[in-house]
N, C-alpha and C positions, 0 to 999 in steps of 0.2 A: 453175141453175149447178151443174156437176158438183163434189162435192168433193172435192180433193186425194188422193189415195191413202192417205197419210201420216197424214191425217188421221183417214182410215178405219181404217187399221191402226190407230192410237192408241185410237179407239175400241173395235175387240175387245178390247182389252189390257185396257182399263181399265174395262169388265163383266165381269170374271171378279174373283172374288170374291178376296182379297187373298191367301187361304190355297192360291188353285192360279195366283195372279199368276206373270208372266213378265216380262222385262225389258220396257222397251220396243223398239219395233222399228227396227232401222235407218235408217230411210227419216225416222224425227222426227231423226235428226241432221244427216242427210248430205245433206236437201234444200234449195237456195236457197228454193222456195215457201213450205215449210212456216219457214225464217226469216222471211221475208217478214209472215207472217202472224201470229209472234213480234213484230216490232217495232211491226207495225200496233195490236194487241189485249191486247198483256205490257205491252212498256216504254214502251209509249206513254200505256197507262192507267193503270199500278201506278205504286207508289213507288218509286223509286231512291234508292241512296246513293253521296253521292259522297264521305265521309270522316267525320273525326268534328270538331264544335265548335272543340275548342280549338285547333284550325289555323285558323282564322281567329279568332283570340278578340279584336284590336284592328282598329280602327279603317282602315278602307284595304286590309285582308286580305283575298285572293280564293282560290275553288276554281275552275279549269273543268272542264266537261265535255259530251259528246255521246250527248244521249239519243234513241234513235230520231231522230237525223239531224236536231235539233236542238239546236245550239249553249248552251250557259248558262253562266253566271258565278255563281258562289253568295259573296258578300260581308259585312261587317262594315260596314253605310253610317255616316255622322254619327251617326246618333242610338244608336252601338251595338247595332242592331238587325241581327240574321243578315235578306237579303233575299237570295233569285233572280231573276233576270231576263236575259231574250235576249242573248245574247252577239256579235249581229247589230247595225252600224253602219247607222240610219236612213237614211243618205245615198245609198249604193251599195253596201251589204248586205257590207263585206268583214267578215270575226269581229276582234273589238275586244280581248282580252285570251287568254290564253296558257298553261298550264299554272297554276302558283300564286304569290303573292306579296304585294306592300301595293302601294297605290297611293294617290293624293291625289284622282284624278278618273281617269276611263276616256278614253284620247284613242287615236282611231281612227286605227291606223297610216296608211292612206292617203290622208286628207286633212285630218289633225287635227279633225273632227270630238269634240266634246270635251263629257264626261258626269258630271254629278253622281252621288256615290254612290248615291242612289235612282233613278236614272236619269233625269233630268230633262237635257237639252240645256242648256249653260251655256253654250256658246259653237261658233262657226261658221264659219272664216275665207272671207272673200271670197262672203259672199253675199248683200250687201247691194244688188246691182241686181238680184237676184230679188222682183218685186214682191211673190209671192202667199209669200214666206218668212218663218214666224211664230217662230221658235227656241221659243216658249212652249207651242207645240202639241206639240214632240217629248217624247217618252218611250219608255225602252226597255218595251217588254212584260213585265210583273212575271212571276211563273212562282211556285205555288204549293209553300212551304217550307217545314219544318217540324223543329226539333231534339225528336229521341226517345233519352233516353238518352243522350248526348253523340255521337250519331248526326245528321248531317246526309243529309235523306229531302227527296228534288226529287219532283213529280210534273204531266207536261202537261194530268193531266186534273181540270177544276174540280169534276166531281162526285164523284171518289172519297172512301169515307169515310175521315178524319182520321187520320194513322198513329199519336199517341196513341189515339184508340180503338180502332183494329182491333188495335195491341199492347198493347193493356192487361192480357192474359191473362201474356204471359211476363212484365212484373215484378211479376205476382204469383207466379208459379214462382222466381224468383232474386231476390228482395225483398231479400234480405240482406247481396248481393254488392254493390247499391248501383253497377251497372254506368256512370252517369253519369259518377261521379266519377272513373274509369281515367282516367291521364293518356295520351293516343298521345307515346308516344318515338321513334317511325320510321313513315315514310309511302313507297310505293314503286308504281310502273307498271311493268305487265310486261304484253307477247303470249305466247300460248301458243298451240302448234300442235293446237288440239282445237277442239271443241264447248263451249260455255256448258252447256249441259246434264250432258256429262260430268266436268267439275269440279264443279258444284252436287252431283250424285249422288255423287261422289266423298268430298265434304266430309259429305253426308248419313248416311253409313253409316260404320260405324267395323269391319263384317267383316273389310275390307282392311288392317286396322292390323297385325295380325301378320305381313304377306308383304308386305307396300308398303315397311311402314315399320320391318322386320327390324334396319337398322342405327340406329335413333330413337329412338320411342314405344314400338313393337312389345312392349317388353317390360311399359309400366309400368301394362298393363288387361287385363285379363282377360275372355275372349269372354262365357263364364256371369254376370262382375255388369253387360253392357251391357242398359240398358232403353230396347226403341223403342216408346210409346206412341203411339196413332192421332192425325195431325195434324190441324189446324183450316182451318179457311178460308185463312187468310193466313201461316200458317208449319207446321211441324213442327219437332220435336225431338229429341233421345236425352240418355242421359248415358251416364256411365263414370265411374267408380270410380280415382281415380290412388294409385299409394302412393306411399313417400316418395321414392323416387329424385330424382325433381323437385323437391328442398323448395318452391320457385315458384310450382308447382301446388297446392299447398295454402295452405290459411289460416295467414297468419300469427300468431304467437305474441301479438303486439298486437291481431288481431283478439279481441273478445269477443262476436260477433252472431251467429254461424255456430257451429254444435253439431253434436254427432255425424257421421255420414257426410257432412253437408254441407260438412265442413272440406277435405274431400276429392273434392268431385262437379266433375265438368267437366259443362257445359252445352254440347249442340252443336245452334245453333241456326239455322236453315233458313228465312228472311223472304225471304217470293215478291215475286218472281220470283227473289231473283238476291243477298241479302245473307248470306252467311255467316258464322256469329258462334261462337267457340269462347270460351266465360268459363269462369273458373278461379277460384278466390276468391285469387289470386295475379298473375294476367296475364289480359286477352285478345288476340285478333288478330280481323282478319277479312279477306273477300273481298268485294269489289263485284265482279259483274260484267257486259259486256255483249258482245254479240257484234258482231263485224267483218264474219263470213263464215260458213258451217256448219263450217269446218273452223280459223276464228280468233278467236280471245277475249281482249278486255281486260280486266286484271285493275288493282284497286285492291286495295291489300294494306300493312293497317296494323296496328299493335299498339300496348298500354303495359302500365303495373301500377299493379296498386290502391293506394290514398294509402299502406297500411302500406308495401308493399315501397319505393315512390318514396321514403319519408320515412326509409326504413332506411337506417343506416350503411353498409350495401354492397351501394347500388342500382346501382350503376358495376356491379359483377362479376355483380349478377342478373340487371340488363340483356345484358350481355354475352355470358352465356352462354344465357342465353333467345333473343336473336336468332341467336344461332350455329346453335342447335335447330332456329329454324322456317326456316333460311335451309334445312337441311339435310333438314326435312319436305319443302319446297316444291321442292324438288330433286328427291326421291323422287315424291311428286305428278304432280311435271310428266311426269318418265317413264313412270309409268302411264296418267297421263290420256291424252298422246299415244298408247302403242301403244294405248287401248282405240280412239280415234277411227281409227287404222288400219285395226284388226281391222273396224270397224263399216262403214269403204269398200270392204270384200271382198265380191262377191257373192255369196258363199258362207258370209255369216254369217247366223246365225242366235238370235235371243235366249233367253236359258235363263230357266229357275225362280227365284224370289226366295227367299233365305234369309229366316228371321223376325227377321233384323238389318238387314234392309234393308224394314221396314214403312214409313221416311221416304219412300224411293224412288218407294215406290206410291202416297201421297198425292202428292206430286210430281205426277206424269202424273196425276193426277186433279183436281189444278188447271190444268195445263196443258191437258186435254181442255174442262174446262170454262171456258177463256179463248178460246180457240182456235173453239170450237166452239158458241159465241154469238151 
């Protein structure tokens, strides 16, 4: 079997040694196949996130979502336990629950077909002269789940290793930020007219923050204190340096566990495939995301602040003006990330040299090669 062109091209990109890297090539964004082969081999095997914990923290609470073209419902069952499972009515296969919410039981719009929080069939109407019909035999197919960090991580594939072990490396890098505990105060779905890969790369590198984000951030880091060290199997990193313009951004005054530059470091973190994490010792946000199309992406996109800022007398106006900020990042974002995905359907693009602020970028396509190419 011949393979993909894309795939080859991806291939020279990513044997060239990181110090004369190039972007990568067109052809990995802009091809249906080389998607194709994304969903099959990324999101079908890795981790996904679909939000954080404490959005479903009671009883009857649900998430959904569509990963690699299967349906799921991420839940709070009876027993207070976070569970995933197929989002697919045993009957006649229509999807059973909806965006987010609480519920008592899962009852299948189109013929009341009707579901226990663990997914256990409770009840059936009108099938009672179906002789060989057992209700005790149904259940929805569980779907492996797991809370990391106040991170809710789905994954369709039973062998993959544990996403507390495989991240166990980053909280031991931001141990102290205690990122669990962030409460999310805003959850939001957005399309965006690009590539999955181009926001991921986008969020990866913080080179673009002076010119992206000129009317923002732009001003509150400095290119010289950004540090990209070489990433791991399962994510990459950088940080930056904030000052105080943002008080936000920094450690609160009640904070006593964070010390020197750390009071001040953003964490910009990079969980493959597709989770983006910006911590702060004041706030984080993040991105899920999956792709629709080579040229459409869905975004999950949430944030909160850490217990000091929530507990503070003026978490009203820090919220405020924090989500005012990233409403205003993600603006700028969007405009970028579009015209890059533009520029990238010109046949007459071509991809340049990597800055040494963009070292995330390169491990990137080197786990992408080595998923892909498996």
């Amino acid at each position: 079997m011949m393979k993909l062109e894309a795939v080859e091209a991806l291939q020279t990109m990513t044997s060239i040694p990181f110090e004369q890297a190039r972007a990568m090539p067109a052809s990995v964004y802009t091809s249906q196949s080389f998607l194709n082969l994304e969903l099959e081999k990324i999101f079908a095997k890795d981790w996904y996130c679909v939000g954080r914990a404490d959005a479903v923290a009671s009883q009857g609470d649900y998430l959904t979502c569509d990963l690699a073209g299967t349906p799921i419902v991420v839940l709070r069952d009876q027993d207070e336990q976070l569970r995933a499972m197929s989002n697919v009515c045993l009957h006649r296969m229509s999807t059973l629950l909806q965006g987010q919410g609480n519920v008592r039981a899962i009852v299948c719009p189109y013929h009341a077909w009707t579901y226990n929080l663990n997914g256990s069939l409770r009840g059936a109407p009108a099938m009672e002269l179906n002789e060989d019909f057992c209700k005790d035999v149904y259940r929805l197919p569980q779907v492996r789940c797991e809370e990391w960090q106040g991170f809710i991580l789905v994954t369709l594939n039973p062998d993959v290793l544990g996403a507390n072990e495989q991240l166990k490396d980053i909280v031991g890098l931001c141990n102290g930020f205690d990122m669990g505990a962030y409460n999310q105060t805003f959850y939001e779905e957005h399309i965006w007219d690009t590539n999955w890969k181009v926001l991921a790369e986008n969020f990866m590198e913080s080179y673009h923050l002076p010119v992206c984000h000129a009317g923002t951030i732009g001003g509150l880091s400095k290119l010289q204190e950004m540090v990209c060290p070489p990433g791991s199997d399962a994510f990459n990193y950088h940080t930056i340096l904030k000052d105080d313009t943002l008080k936000i951004a920094l450690a609160h005054p009640d904070n006593r566990r964070l010390k020197g530059d750390l009071r001040r470091t953003t964490f910009l973190f990079a969980i493959y495939p597709s989770l983006m994490i910006t911590l702060t010792p004041g706030y984080l946000w993040y991105l899920s995301l999956h792709p629709l199309a080579p040229g459409k992406v869905h975004i999950r996109f949430g944030g909160g602040m850490s217990p000091d800022y929530v507990n503070d007398a003026n978490a009203k106006a820090h919220f405020a003006r924090l989500k005012d900020l990233l409403d205003r990042v993600n603006l700028e974002d969007r405009g970028c990330t579009e015209k890059v995905y533009r520029g990238l359907s010109s046949k007459l693009s071509v991809p340049g040299h990597l800055s040494h602020l963009e070292r995330p970028n390169y491990d990137f396509a080197q786990y992408l090669i080595n998923r892909i190419d498996a």
